[in-house]
N, C-alpha and C positions, 0 to 999 in steps of 0.2 A: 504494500500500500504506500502511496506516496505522501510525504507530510512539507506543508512550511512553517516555520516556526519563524514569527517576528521575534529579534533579538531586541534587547532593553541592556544600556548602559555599555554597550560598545560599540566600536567603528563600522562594523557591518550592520546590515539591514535587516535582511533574515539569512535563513539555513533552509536549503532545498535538500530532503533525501528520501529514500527508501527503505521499509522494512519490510524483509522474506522472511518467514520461517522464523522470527527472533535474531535475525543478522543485517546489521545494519550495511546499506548498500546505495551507492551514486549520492553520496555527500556534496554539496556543493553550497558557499555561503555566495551572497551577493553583499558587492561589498566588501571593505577591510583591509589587510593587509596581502593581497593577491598570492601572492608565492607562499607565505605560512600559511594562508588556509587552504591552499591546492593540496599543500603537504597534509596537512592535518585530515581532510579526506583521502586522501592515497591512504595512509595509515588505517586510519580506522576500518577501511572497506575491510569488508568477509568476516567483523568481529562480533559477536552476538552483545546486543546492546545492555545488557547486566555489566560486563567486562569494561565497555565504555564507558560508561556510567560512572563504572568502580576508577577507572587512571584517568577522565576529565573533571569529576566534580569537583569543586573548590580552585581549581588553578584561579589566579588573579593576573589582571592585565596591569602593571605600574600600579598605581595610585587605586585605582578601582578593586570598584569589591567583585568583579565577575571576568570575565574573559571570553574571547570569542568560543575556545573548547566548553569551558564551561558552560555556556549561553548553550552548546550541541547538550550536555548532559542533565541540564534543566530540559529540553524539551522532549529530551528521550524518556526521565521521569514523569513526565507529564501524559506522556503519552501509554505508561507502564500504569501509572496509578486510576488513568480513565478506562483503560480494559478491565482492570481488576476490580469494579463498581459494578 
């Protein structure tokens, strides 16, 4: 299924991806710092999004309380805790 997630309190806009099966797939933010978030979905692809979840939440961008990864691992929960309802 495909999801966007508007980002709140960083340089990117949102975060375009997929989830199959529990693995997160075709990560792509708009927006931000171009080449570390190309990376940052390269990496992530084919990772079941618990695991995600578990090495993005809390990173911090400088000064800010959130980060473009973490901005991915907030919408991943979000999307974990409204299936589970």
């Amino acid at each position: 299924m495909n999801y966007t997630y508007k980002t709140s309190g960083v340089c990117s806009r949102s975060i375009n991806f997929d989830i199959e099966d529990g693995v997160l797939k075709n990560v792509s933010y708009e927006g931000g710092c171009n080449g570390n978030l190309k990376g940052i979905g390269k990496l992530v692809e084919g990772m079941k999004v618990d695991e995600v979840i578990k090495r993005l939440e809390g990173i911090k961008c400088g000064f800010k309380s959130t980060s473009c990864p973490d901005q991915l691992a907030k919408a991943l929960k979000e999307i974990e805790n409204s299936d589970n309802k």
